[in-house]
C-alpha positions as CSV (number, residue, x, y, z in Angstrom):
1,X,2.6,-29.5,19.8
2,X,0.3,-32.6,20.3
3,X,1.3,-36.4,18.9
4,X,0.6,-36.7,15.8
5,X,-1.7,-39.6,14.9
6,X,0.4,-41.8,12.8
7,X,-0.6,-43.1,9.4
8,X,-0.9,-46.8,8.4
9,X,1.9,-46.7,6.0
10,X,4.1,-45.2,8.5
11,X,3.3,-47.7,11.4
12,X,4.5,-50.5,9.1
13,X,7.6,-48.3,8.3
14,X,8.6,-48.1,11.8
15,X,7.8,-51.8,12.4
16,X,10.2,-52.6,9.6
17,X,13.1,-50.4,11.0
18,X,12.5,-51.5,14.7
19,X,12.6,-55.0,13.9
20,X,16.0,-54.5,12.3
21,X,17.4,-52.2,14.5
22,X,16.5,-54.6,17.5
23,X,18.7,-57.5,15.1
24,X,21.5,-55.1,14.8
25,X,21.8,-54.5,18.7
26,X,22.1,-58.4,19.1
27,X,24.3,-59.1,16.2
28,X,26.9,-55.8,17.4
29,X,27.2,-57.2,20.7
30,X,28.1,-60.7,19.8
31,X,30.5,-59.6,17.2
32,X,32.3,-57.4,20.5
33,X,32.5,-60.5,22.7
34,X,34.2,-62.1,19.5
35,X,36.8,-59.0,19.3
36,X,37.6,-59.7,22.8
37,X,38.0,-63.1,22.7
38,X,40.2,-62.4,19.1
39,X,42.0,-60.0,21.6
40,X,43.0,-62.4,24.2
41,X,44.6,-64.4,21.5
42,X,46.8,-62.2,20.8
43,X,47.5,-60.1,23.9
44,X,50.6,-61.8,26.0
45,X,50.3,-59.8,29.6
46,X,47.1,-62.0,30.3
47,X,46.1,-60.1,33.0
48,X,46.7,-57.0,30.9
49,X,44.0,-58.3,29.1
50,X,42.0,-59.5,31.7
51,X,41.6,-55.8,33.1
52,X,41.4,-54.5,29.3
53,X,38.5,-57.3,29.3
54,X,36.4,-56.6,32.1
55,X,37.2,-52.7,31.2
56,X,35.7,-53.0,27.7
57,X,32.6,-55.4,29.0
58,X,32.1,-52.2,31.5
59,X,32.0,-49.9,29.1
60,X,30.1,-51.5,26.3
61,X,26.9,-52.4,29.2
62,X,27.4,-48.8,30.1
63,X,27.2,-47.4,26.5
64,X,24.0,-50.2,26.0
65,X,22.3,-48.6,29.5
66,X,22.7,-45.0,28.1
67,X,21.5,-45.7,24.4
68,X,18.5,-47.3,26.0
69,X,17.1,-44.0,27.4
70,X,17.4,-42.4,23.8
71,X,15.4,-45.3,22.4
72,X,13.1,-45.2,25.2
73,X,12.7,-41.8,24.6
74,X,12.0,-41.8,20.9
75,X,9.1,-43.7,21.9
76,X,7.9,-42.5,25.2
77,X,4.2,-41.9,25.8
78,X,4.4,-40.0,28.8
79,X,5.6,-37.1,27.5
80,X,3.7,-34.1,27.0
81,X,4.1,-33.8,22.8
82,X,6.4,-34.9,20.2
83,X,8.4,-31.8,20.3
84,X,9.5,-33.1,23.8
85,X,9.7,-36.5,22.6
86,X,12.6,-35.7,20.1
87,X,14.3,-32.9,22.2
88,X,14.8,-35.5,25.0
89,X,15.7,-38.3,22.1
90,X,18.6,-35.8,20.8
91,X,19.7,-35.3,24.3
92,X,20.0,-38.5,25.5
93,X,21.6,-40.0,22.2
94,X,24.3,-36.6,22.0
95,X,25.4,-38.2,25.2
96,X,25.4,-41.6,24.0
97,X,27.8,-40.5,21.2
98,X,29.9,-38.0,24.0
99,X,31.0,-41.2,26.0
100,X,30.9,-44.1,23.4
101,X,30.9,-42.9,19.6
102,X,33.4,-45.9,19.3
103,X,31.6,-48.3,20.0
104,X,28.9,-50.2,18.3
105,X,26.0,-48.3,20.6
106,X,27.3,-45.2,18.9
107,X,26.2,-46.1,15.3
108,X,22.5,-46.8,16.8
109,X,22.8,-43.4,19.0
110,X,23.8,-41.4,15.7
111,X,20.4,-43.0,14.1
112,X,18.1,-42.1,16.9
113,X,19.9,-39.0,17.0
114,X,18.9,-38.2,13.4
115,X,15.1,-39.1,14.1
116,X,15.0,-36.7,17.2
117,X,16.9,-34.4,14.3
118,X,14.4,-35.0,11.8
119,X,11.5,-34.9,14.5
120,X,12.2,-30.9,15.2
121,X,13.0,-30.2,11.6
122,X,16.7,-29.9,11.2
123,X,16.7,-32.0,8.4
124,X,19.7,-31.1,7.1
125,X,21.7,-32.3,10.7
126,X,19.5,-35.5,9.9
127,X,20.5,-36.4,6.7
128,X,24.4,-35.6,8.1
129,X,23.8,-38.4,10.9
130,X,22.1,-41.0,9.0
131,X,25.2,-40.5,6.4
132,X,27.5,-41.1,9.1
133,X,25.5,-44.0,10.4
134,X,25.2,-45.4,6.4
135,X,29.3,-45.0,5.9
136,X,30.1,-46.6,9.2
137,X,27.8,-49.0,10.2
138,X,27.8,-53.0,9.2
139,X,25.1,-53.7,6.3
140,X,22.1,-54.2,8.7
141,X,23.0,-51.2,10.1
142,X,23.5,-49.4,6.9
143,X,20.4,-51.0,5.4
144,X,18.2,-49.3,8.6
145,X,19.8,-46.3,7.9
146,X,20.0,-46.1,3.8
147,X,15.9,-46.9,3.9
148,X,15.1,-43.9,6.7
149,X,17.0,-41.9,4.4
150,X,15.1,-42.7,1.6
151,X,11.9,-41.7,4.0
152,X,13.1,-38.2,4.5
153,X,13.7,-37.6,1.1
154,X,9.7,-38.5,0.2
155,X,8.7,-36.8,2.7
156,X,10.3,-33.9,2.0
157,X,9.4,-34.3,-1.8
158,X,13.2,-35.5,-3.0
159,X,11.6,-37.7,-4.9
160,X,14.8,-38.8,-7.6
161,X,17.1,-39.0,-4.5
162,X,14.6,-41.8,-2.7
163,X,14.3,-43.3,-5.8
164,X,18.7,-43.4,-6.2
165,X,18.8,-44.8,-2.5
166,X,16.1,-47.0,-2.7
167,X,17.7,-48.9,-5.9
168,X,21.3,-49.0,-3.9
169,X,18.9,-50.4,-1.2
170,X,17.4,-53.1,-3.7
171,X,20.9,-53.9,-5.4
172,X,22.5,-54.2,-2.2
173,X,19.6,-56.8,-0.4
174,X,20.3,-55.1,3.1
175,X,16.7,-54.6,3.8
176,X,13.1,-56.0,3.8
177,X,12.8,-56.9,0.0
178,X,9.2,-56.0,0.1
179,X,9.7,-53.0,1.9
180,X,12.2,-51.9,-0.7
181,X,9.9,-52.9,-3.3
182,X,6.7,-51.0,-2.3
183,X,8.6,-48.0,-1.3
184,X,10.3,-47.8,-4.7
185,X,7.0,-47.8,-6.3
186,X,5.8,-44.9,-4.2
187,X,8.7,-42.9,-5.2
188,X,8.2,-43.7,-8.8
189,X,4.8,-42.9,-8.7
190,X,5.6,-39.6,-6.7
191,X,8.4,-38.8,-9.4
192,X,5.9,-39.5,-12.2
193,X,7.3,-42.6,-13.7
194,X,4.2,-44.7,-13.5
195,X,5.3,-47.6,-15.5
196,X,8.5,-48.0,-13.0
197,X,6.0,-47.6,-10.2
198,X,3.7,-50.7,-11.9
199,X,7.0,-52.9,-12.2
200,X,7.7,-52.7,-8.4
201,X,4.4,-52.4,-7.1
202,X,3.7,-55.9,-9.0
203,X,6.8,-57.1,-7.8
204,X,5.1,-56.6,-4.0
205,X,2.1,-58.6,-4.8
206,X,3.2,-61.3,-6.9
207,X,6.2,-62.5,-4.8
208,X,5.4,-61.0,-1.3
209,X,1.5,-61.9,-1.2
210,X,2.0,-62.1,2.7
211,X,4.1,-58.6,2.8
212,X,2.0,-55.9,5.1
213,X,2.8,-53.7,2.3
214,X,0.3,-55.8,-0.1
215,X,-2.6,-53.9,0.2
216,X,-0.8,-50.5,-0.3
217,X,1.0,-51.6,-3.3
218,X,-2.4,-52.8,-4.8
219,X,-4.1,-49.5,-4.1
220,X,-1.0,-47.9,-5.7
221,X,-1.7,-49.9,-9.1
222,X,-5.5,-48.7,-8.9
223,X,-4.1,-44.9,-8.3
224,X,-2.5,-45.2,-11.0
225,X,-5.5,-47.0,-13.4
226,X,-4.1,-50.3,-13.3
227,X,-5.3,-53.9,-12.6
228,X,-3.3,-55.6,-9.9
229,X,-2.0,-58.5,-10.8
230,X,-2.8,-62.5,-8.9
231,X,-0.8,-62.8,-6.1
232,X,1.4,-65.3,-5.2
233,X,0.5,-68.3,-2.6
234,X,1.7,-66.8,0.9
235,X,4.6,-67.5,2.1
236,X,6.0,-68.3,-1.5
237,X,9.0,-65.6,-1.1
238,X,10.6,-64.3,2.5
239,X,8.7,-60.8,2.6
């Protein structure tokens, strides 16, 4: 099956999760060098801990080296068509998650395993893994994963259940704000509650007149026959 040519909307998706998942990956790693420092704290047999030490450091730079080929292959532009793309983005993550489910690389491996999942329709397996990911991950992690979610579920035309997420989402503050905004709008509109869809599609141009998402939520308000509102000066709100 070819590449499929990927829609604006979705471009600025992705953008929004890479950009996160690229903060979780820094913020996991520091946290483990603060476990292990915790850890020699409280360990008496220093050297014990100083083989336990450069054991762990091993094995997380391992588990980092093998969750990079599942994120290089998620996005690999060498391969022949998308169906290879996520069949070699399963495979590589599966063995992420053989080797190193505990640690913090295994959280990020169970979310690119869902996208390979999702990729060669076995959405069901998907929304399994990004549950896992949502119920153990920190609340980046959770945030990356709660708004994919959210994705699958419009997509797939589960438009009340991206709508329930989305608001957890929005109550919670664990992702882009005018991300969450926009997207709730779409699944409001999609679920036929247009004058829910107005509130947060507003919400997007009045406070996040610099969001990406902007000019989509404006075109939502003329979908739906009304006038978007003035926007705020840029920069007024953190989009």
């Amino acid at each position: 099956m070819p590449r499929a040519r990927m829609t604006r909307h979705e471009l600025k998706a992705r953008d929004e999760i890479t950009t996160k998942l690229e903060s979780f990956t820094e913020i996991a790693m520091d946290r483990k060098k603060e476990i292990l420092i915790i850890g020699g704290v409280v360990v008496a047999l220093i050297l014990a801990y100083v083989g336990w030490s450069a054991y762990s450091n091993r094995r997380s730079t391992e588990a980092q080296n093998q969750l990079a080929l599942a994120i290089t292959a998620y996005a690999d532009p060498t391969l022949p068509s998308d169906k290879a793309r996520y069949e070699k983005t399963v495979a590589e993550a599966q063995k992420t998650l053989d080797s190193y489910q505990s640690l913090p690389a295994g959280i990020i491996a169970r979310f690119y395993l869902a996208l390979g999942q999702e990729g060669l329709g076995e959405t069901t397996s998907a929304v399994e893994s990004l549950q896992d990911v949502i119920d153990r991950g920190d609340a980046t992690t959770k945030g990356v994963a709660q708004f994919t979610l959210a994705g699958i579920y419009q997509k797939h035309g589960d438009a009340q259940k991206a709508v329930d997420t989305l608001k957890q989402l929005s109550d919670s503050g664990g992702y882009t704000p005018s991300a969450v905004a926009y997207e709730l709008g779409k699944a409001l509109e999609a679920n036929k509650q247009p004058d829910q869809a107005k509130t947060y599609y507003e919400k997007v141009v009045k406070e996040y007149a610099d969001s990406p998402f902007r000019s989509d939520a404006e075109a939502g308000l003329r979908r739906m026959g009304f006038t978007p509102p003035v926007a705020a000066p840029a920069s007024a709100n953190p989009s």
